[in-house]
DRENDO-1510 file (C-alpha; in Angstrom, 1 decimal, always signed):
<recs>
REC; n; res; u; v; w
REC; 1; UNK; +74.9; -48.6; -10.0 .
REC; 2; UNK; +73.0; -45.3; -9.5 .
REC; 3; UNK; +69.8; -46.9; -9.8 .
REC; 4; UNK; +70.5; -49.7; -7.3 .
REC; 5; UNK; +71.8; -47.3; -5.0 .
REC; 6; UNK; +68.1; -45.3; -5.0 .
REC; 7; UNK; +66.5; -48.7; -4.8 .
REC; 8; UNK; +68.5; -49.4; -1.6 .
REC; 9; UNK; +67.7; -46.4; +0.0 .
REC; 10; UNK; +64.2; -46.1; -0.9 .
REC; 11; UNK; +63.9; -50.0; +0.9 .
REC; 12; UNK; +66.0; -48.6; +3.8 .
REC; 13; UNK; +63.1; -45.2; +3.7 .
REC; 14; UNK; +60.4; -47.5; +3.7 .
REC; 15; UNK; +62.0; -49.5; +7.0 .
REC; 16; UNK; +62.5; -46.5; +9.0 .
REC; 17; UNK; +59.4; -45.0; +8.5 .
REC; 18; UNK; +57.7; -45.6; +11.8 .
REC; 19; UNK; +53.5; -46.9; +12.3 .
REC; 20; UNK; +52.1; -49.9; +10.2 .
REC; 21; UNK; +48.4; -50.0; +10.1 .
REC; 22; UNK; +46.7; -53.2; +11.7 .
REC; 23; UNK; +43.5; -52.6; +10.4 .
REC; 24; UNK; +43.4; -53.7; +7.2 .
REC; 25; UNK; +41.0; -55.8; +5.8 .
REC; 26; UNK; +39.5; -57.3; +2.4 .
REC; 27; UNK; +36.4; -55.0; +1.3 .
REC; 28; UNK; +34.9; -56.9; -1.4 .
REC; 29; UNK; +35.6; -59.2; -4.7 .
REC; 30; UNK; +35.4; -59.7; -8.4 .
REC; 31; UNK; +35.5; -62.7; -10.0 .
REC; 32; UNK; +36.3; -62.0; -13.1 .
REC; 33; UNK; +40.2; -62.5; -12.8 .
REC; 34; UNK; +41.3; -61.1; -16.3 .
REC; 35; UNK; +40.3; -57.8; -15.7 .
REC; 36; UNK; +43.5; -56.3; -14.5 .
REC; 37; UNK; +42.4; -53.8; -13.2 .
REC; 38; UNK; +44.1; -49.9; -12.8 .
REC; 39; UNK; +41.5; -47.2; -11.7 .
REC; 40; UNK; +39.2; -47.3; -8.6 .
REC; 41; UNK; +36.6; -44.5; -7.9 .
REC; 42; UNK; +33.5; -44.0; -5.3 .
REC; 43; UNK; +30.4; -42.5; -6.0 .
REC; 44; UNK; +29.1; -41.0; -2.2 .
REC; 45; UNK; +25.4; -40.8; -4.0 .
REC; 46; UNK; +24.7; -44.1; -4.7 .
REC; 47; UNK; +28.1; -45.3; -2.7 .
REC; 48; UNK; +29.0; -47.5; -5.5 .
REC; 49; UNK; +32.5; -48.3; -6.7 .
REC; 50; UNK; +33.7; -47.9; -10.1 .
REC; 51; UNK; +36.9; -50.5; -11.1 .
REC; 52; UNK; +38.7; -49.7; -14.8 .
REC; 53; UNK; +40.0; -52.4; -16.9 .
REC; 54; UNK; +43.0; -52.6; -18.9 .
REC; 55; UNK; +42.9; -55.6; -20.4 .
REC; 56; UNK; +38.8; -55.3; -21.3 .
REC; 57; UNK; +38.9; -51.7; -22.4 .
REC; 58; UNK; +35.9; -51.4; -19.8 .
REC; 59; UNK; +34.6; -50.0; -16.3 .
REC; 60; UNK; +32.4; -52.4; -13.8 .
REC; 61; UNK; +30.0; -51.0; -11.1 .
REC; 62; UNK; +29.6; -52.4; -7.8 .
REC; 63; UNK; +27.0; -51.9; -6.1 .
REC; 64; UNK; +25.9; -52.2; -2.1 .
REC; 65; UNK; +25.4; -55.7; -2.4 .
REC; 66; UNK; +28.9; -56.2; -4.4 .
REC; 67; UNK; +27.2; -57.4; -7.2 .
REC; 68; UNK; +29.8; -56.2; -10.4 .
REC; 69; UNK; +28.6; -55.6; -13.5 .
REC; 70; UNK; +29.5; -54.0; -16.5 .
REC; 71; UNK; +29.0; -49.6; -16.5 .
REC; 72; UNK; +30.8; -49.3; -19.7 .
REC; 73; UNK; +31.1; -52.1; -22.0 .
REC; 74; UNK; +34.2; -52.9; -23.9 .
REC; 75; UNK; +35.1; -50.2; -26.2 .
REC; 76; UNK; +32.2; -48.2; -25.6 .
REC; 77; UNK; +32.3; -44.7; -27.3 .
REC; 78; UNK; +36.2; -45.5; -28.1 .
REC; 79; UNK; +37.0; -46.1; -24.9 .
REC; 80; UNK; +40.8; -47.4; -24.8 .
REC; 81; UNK; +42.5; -49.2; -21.9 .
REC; 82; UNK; +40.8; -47.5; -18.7 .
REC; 83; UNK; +42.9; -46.3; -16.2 .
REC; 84; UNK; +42.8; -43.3; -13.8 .
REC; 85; UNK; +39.2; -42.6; -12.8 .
REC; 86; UNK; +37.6; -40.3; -10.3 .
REC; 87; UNK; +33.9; -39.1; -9.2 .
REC; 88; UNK; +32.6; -35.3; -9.2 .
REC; 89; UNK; +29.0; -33.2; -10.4 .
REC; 90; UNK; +27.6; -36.7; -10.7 .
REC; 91; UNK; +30.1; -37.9; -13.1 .
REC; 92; UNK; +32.2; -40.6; -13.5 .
REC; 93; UNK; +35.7; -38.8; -15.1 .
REC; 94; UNK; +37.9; -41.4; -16.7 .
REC; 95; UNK; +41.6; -41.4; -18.4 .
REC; 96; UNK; +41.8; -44.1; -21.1 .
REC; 97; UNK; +44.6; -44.8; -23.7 .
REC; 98; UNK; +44.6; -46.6; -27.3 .
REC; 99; UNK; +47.5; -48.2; -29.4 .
REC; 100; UNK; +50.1; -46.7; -27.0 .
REC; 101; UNK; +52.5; -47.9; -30.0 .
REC; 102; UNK; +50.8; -46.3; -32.7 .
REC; 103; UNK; +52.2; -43.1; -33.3 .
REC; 104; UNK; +48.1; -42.8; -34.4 .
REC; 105; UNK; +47.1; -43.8; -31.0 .
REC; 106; UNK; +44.6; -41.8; -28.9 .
REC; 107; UNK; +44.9; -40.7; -24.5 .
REC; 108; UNK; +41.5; -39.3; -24.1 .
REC; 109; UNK; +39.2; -38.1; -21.0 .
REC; 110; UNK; +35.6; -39.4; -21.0 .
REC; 111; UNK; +32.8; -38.3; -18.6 .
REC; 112; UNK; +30.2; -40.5; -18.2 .
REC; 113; UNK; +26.5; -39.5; -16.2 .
REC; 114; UNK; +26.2; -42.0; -13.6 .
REC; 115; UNK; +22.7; -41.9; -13.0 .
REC; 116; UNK; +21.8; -43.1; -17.2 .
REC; 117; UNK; +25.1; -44.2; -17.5 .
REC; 118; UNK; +25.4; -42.0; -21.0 .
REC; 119; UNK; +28.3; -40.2; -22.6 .
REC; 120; UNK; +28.5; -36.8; -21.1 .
REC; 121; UNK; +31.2; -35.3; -23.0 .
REC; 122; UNK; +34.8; -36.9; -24.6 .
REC; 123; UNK; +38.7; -35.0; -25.5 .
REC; 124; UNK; +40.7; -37.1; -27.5 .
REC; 125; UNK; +44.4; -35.7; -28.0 .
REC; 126; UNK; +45.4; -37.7; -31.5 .
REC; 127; UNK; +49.2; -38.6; -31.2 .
REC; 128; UNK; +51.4; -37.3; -34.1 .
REC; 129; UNK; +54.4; -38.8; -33.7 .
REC; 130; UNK; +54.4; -38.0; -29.9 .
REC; 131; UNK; +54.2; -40.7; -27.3 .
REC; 132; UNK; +51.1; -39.7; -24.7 .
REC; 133; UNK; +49.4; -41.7; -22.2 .
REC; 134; UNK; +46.9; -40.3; -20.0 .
REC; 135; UNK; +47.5; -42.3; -16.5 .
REC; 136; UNK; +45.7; -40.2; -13.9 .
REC; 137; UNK; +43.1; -36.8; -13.4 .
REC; 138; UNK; +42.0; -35.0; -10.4 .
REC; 139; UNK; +39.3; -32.5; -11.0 .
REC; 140; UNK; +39.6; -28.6; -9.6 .
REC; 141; UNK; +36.9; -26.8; -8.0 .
REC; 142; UNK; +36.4; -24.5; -11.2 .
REC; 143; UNK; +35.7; -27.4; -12.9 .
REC; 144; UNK; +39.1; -27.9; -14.9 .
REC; 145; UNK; +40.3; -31.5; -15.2 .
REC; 146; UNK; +44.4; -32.1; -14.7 .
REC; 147; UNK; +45.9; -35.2; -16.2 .
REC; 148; UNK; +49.4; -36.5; -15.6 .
REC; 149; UNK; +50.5; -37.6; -19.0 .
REC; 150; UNK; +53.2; -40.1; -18.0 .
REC; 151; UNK; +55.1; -40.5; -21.5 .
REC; 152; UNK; +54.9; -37.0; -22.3 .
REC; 153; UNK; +56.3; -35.3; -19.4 .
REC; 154; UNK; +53.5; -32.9; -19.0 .
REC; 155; UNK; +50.3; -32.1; -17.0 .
REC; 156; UNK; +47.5; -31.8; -19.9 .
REC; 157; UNK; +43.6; -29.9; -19.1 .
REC; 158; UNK; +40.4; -30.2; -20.1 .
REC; 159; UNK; +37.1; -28.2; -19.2 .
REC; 160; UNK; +33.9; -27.8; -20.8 .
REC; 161; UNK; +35.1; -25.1; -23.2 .
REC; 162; UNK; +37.8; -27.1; -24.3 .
REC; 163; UNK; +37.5; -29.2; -27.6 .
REC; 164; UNK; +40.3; -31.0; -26.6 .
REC; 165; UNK; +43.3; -31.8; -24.2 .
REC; 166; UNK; +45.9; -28.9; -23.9 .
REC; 167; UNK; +48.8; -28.7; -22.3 .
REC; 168; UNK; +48.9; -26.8; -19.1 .
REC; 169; UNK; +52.6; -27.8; -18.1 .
REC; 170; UNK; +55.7; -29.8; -20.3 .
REC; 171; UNK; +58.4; -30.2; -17.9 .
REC; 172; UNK; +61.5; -32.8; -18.1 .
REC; 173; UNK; +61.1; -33.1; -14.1 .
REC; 174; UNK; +56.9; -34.2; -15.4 .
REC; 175; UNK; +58.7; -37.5; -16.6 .
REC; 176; UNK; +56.8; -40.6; -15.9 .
REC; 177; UNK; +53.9; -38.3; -13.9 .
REC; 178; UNK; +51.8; -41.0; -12.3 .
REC; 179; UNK; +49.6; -39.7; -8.7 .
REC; 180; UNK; +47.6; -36.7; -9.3 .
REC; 181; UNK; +45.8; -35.0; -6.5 .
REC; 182; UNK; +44.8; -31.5; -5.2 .
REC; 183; UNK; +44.5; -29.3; -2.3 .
REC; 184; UNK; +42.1; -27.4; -1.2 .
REC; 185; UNK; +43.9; -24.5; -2.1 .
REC; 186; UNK; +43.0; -26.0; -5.4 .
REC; 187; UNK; +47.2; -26.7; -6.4 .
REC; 188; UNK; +47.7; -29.8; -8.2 .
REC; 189; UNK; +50.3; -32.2; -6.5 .
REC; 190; UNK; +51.9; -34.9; -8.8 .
REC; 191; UNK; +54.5; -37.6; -7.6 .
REC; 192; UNK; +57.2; -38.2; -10.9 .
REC; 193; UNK; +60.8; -40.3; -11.1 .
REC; 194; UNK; +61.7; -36.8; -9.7 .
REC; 195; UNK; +60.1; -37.1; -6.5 .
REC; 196; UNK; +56.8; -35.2; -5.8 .
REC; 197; UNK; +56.1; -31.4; -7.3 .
REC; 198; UNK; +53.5; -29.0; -6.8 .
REC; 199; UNK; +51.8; -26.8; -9.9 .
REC; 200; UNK; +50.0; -23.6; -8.8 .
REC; 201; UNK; +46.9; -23.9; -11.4 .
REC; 202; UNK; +46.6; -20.3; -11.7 .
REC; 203; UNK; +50.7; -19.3; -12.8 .
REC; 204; UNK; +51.5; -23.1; -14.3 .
REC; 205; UNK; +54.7; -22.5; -12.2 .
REC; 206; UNK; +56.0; -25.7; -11.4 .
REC; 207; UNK; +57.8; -26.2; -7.6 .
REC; 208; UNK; +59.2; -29.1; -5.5 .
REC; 209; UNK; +57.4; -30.4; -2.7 .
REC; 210; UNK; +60.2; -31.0; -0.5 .
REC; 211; UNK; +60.4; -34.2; +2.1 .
REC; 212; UNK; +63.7; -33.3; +3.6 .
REC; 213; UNK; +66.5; -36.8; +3.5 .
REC; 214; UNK; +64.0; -38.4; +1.5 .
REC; 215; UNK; +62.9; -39.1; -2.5 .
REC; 216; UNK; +60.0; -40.8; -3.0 .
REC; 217; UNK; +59.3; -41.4; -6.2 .
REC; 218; UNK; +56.8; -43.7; -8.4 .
REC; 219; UNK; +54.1; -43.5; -6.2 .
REC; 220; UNK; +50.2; -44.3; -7.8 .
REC; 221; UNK; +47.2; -43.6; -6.8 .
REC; 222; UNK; +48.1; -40.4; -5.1 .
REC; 223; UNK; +44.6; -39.1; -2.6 .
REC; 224; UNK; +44.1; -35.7; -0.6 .
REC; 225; UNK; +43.3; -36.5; +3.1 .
REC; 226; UNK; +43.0; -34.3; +5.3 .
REC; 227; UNK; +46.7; -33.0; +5.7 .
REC; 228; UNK; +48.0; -35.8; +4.1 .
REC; 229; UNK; +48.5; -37.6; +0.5 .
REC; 230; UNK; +47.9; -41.3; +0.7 .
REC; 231; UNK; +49.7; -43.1; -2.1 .
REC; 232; UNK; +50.8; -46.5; -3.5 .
REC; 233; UNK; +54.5; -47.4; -4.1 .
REC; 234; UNK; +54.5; -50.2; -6.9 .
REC; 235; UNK; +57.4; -50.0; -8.4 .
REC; 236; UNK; +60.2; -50.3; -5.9 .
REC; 237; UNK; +59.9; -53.1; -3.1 .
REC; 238; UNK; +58.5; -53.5; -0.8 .
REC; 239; UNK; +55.3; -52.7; -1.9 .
REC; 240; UNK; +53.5; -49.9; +0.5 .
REC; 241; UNK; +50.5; -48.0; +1.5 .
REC; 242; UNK; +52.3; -44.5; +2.9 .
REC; 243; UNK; +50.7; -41.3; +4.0 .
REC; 244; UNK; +52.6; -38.2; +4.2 .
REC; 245; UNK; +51.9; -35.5; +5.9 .
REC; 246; UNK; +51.7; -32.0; +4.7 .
REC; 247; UNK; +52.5; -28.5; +6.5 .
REC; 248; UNK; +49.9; -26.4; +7.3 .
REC; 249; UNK; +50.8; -24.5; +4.1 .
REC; 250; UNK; +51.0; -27.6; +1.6 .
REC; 251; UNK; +54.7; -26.4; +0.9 .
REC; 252; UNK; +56.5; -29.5; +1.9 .
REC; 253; UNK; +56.1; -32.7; +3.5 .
REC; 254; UNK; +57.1; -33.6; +7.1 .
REC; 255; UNK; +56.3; -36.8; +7.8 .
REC; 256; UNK; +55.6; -39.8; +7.1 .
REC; 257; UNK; +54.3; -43.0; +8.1 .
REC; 258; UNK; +53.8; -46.2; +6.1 .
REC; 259; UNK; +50.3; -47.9; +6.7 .
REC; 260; UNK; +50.7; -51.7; +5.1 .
REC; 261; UNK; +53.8; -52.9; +3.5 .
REC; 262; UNK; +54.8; -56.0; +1.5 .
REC; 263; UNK; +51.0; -58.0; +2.1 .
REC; 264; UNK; +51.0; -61.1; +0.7 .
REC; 265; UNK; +47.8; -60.8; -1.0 .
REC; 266; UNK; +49.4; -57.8; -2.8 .
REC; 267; UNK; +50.1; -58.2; -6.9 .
REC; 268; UNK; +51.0; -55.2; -8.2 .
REC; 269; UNK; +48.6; -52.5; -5.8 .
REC; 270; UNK; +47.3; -49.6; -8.7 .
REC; 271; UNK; +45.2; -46.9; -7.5 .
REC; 272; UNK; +43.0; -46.1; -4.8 .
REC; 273; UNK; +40.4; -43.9; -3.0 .
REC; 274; UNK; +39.5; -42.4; +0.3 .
REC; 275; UNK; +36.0; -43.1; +1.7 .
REC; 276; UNK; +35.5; -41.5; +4.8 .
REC; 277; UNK; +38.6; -42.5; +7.2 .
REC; 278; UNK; +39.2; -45.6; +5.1 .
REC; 279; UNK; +41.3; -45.9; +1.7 .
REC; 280; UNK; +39.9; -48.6; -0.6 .
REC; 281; UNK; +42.9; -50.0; -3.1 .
REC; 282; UNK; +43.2; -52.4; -6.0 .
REC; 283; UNK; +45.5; -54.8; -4.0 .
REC; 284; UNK; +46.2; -57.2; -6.8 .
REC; 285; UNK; +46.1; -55.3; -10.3 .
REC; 286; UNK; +48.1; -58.7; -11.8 .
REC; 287; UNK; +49.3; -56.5; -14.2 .
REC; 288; UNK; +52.4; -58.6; -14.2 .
REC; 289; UNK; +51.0; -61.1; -16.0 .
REC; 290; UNK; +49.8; -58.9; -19.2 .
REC; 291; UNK; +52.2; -58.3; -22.0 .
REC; 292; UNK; +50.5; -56.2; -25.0 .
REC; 293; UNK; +47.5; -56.7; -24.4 .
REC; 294; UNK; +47.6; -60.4; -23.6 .
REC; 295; UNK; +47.6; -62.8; -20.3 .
REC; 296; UNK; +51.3; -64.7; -20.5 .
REC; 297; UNK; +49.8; -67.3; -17.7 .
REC; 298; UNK; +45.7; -67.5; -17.6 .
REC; 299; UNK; +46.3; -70.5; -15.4 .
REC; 300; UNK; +47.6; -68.2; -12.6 .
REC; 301; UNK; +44.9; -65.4; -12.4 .
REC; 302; UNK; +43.4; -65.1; -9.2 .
REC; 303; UNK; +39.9; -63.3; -8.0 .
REC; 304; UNK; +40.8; -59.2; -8.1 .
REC; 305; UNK; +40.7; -57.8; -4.3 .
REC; 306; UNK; +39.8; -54.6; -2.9 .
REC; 307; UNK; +41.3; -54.0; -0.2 .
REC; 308; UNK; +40.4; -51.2; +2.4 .
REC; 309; UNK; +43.0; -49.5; +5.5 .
REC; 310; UNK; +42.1; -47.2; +8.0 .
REC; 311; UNK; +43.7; -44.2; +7.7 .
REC; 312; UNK; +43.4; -42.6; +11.3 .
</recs>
């Protein structure tokens, strides 16, 4: 009853939220429809997009004239299903998972050089008994990497004089973290079932980020912009594009405003990025129609779409 309840007033948030974007458009294609995709990233040097695959174990390139082809090939240096990704000191930085089931399964952070394409560096955090999945990172400007570890309840690091993933914060409220981004006060902000929290990087202290009458929860593909987060809500309905808008202070949110809601070219939205004034999304992840690790219906697979709003 409890969890109807939220549902209802989450679709009654969503309809009172005031602003829907009308400029929203298709950005480019890939035709290779069993993909399903999770992780989208932007490289502003060579202002190619990256696209991770879950059900390939792999990360495609596309390039200016949205030609797509493979960056990292299927299981390439271990690489498990790909999800989170993002772009920074020339690097692609990726989240990837294997055996999820296997108490011997792996959640590992690989940084690949984009230029040669070559293993920079990988952290593999070996399960042992513990369930982990690495979903999402945002990087920091010292260079640390924070990953939202959504079956572990906890917000795990990696730099380069790390050998592997540590824990920087376990935390019941860190239960099914999904959207990771920062500010530029460099403070991690992560969206949970709880709602959305803020870490201060330097204490590990843990806070809420308060939107006053509202819990928002669930929400992917969390992005910095300006004085906003942009994120993806995927798992209630309908499904929405929302930005919310920050204080001057990043201490709680005051607004917000959704920018594209219940599309019908939508299937599952994942993650996203912001490029310039515009956030490009995977708008139809199908991940609906994978059950481990297989398609249920091949027949009904469509063409994966990026889709791209405008954001001001």
């Amino acid at each position: 009853m409890r969890a109807k309840s939220i549902l209802i007033f989450l679709i009654l948030l969503i309809a009172s939220w005031k602003g829907c974007a009308q400029d929203i458009d298709i950005a480019f294609r890939i035709a290779e429809k069993d993909l399903i995709p999770e992780g989208i990233a932007y490289d502003p040097e060579s202002k190619n997009f990256f696209v991770s695959s879950i059900h390939k174990n792999k990360i495609i390139r596309i390039d200016n004239d949205q030609r797509a082809t493979d960056f990292i090939k299927s299981g390439q240096e271990e690489i498990g299903q790909v999800l989170g990704m993002r772009v920074q000191f020339g690097k692609l930085w990726v989240c990837s998972n294997t055996a999820q089931d296997d108490p011997k399964g792996k959640s590992m952070v690989h940084t690949f050089d984009i230029a040669s394409g070559h293993l920079a560096k990988k952290w593999i955090l070996q399960s042992t008994g513990e369930k982990h999945l690495f979903n999402d990172l945002v990087i920091g400007k010292s260079g640390d990497v924070f990953i939202s570890d959504s079956d572990y309840g906890a917000i795990y690091i990696v730099n380069s004089r790390l050998k592997n993933p540590e824990p920087l914060i376990k935390d019941d409220r860190l239960n099914h973290a999904n959207g990771i981004t920062i500010t530029p006060n460099d403070e991690v902000i992560v969206n949970t079932f709880k709602g959305f929290f803020k870490i201060n990087t330097n204490t590990h202290e843990l806070l809420p980020l308060p939107f006053p009458n509202y819990f928002v929860i669930g929400i992917d593909g969390l992005s910095f912009y300006k004085q906003s987060l942009i994120g993806i809500q995927n798992i209630t309905y309908p499904v929405s594009i929302n930005q919310y808008n920050l204080s001057s202070s990043f201490d709680k949110i005051e607004t917000a405003r959704v920018l594209v809601s219940n599309h019908p070219l939508f299937d599952v939205p994942t993650t996203g990025v912001v490029v310039g004034d515009w956030f490009y999304f995977i708008a139809n992840s199908q991940m609906g129609n994978l059950d481990k690790g297989k398609i249920v219906n091949p027949e009904k697979l469509k063409e994966i779409l990026i889709m791209k709003v405008r954001l001001n």
